[in-house]
C-alpha positions in Angstrom: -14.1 -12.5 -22.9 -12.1 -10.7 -20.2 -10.9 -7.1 -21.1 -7.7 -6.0 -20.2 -6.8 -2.6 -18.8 -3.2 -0.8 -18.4 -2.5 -0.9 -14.8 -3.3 2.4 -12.5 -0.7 4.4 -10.6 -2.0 5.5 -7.9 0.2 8.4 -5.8 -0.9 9.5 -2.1 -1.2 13.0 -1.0 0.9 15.2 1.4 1.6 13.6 4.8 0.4 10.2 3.6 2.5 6.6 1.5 1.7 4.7 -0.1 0.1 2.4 2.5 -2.6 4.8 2.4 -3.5 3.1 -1.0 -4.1 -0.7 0.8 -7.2 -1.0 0.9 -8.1 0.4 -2.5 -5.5 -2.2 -4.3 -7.2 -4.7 -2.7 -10.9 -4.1 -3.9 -9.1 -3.1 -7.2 -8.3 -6.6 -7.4 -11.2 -7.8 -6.5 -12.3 -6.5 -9.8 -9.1 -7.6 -11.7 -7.6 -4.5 -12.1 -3.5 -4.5 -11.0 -2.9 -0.9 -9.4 0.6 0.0 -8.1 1.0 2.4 -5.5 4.3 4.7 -5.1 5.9 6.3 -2.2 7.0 9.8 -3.2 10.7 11.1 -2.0 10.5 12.1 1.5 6.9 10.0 2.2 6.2 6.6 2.9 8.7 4.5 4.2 11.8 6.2 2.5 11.3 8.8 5.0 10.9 6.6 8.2 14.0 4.7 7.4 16.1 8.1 6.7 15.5 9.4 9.7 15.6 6.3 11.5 12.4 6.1 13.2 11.7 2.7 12.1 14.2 0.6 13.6 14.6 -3.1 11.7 15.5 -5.6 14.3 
C-alpha cells in the first residue's frame, strides 16, 4: 500500500529562484513525493523579466 504525503513547498534563499530547487524536485519524484517550488517577489524569473534582462524573442 502506497502512503500519501501533502506536497512540500520548497522556497529558495536570497539571491537564488526557484530553479535553484530543480534538481531536488526531480529526485523528490523519484521517490513519489510532488514538491512545488516558488519564486519569491523580486527573485526568480519575476525579476529578470521586470527589468528586462531576459529578452523573449
Amino acid at each position: 500500500m502506497m502512503r500519501h504525503y501533502p506536497p512540500l513547498v520548497l522556497v529558495h534563499g536570497a539571491w537564488h529562484g526557484a530553479w535553484c530547487w530543480n534538481r531536488t524536485q526531480f529526485h523528490l519524484a523519484l521517490l513519489n513525493r510532488m514538491a512545488v517550488a516558488v519564486d519569491l517577489p523580486n527573485h526568480g524569473l519575476r525579476a529578470l523579466f521586470r527589468t528586462g534582462i531576459l529578452a523573449i524573442a
